[in-house]
FIMI-797453 format. One record per residue: residue in one letter; x, y, z of N, C-alpha, C in turn. Coordinates in steps of 0.001 Angstrom, whole numbers, plus 500000, padded with zeros to 6 digits. Example, Ala and Ser with C-alpha at 12.3 -4.5 7.8 and 13.67 -1.06 7.14 Angstrom:
# residues 2
A513190494310507800512300495500507800513200496700507800 S512850497750507080513670498940507140512900500030507870 
***
This chain:
# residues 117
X838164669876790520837708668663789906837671668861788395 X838002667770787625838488667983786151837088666865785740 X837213666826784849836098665789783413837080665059782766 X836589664242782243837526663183781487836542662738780409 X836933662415779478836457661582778199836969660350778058 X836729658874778588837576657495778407837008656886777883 X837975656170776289837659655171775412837049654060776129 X835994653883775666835385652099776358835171651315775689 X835726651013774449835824650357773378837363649425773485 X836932648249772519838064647730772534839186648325771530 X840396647758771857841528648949770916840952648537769827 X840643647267768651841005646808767817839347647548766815 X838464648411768096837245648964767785837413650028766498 X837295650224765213837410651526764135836563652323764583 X835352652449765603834486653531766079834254653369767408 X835580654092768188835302653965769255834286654410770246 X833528654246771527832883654648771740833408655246773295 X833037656536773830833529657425774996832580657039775893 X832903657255777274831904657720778440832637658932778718 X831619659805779285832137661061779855832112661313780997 X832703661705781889832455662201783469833514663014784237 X833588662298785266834489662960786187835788662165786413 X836737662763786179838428662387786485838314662178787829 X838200660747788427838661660129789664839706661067790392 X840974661027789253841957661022790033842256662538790702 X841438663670789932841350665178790681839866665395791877 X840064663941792066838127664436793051839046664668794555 X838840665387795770839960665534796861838986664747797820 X837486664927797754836781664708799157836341663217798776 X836804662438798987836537660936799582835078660337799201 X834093660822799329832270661117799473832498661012797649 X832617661966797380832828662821795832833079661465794770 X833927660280795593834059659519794235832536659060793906 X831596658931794375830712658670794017829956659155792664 X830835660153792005830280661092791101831220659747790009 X831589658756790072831964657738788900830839657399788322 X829434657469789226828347656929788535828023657895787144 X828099658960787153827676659948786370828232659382784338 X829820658372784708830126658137783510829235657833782719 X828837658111781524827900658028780561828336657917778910 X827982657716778166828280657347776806827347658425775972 X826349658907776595825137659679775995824759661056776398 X826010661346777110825923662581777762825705663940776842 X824908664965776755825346666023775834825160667203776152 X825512668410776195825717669787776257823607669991776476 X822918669149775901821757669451775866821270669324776638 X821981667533777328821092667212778340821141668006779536 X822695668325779660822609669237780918822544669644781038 X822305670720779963821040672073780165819930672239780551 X819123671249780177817985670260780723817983670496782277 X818540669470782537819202669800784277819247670849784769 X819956671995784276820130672810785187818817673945785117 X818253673804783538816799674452783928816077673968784225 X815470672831784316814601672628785597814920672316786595 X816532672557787257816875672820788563816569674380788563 X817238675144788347816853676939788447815079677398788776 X814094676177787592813187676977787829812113676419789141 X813182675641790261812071674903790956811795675801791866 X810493675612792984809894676699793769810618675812795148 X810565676912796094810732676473797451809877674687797752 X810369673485798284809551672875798403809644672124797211 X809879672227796222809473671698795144811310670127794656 X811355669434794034812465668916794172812086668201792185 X813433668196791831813620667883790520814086666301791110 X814006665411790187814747663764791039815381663369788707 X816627663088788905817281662429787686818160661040788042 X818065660140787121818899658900787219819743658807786213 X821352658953786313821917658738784979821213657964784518 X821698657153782580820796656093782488822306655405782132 X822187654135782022822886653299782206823666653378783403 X823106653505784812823702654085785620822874653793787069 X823220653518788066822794653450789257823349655027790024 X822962656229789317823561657052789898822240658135789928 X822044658525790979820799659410791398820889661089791651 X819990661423791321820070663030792487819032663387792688 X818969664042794006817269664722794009818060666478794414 X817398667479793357817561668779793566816509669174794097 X817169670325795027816526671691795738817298672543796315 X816063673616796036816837674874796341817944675307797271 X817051674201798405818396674632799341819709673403799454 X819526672131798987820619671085799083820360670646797525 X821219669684797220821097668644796272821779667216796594 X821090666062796679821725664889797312821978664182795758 X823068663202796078823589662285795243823541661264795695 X823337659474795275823799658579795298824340657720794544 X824813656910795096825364656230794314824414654607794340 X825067653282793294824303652309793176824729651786794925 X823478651529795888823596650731797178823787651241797984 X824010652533797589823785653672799155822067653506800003 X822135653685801039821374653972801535820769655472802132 X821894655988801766822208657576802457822703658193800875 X822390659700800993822981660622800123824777660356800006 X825862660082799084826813659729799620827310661239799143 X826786662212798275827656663742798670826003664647798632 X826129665771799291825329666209799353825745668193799277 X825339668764798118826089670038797829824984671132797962 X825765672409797912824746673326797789823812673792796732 X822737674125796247822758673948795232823452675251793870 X824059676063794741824101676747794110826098675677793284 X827109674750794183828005674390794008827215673265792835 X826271673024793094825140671594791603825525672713790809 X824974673506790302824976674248789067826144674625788587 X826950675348789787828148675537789154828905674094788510 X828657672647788997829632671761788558828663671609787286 X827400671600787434826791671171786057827057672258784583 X827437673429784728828000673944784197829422673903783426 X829932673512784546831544673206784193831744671994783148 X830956670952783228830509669979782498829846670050781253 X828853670945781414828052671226780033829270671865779333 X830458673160779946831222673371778945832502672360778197 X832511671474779410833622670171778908832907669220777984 X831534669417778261831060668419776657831206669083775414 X830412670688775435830361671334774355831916671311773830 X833163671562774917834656671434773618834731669956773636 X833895669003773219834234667413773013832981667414772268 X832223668304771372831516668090770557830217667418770881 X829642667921771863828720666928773202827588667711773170 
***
């Protein structure tokens, strides 16, 4: 799975403005597109550091809960799963290990930091 940076501005915009997320078109598991919610405009190397330490430092039992913002896109972390939804799910629509959360939140924090994030 790749990251993408897409202009959301109009062409004729002199300061365009990005969302950042996940490249649709490299996601393989079906469930996974749900990670479109994640696109964001405000995303930064900081925030998801954020994330992933107070995912690391939770106790057995214990669960971190984040909402993109501008975003109907959810997660609740723990140690042993991490669920995602999306806007109108009723159900988790991917649900990872958490050790595969960190690794993608990682992969991300480094695709913002080379996009100046």
């Amino acid at each position: 799975m790749k990251f993408i940076k897409k202009n959301i501005s109009a062409d004729y915009d002199p300061n365009p403005t990005y969302d950042y997320g996940v490249d649709l078109d490299t996601i393989l598991n079906e469930n996974e597109f749900a990670l479109q919610g994640l696109d964001w405009d405000g995303w930064t190397s900081k925030e998801i550091e954020t994330i992933i330490n107070n995912s690391k430092k939770l106790k057995i039992n214990e669960e971190y809960n984040y909402e993109v913002e501008e975003s109907y896109f959810f997660m609740i972390v723990k140690k042993d799963k991490v669920n995602m939804w999306a806007k109108g799910s009723r159900t988790p629509d991917i649900t990872w290990t958490f050790e595969k959360f960190i690794s993608f939140m990682e992969d991300f924090k480094s695709f913002l930091k080379q996009n100046k994030k």
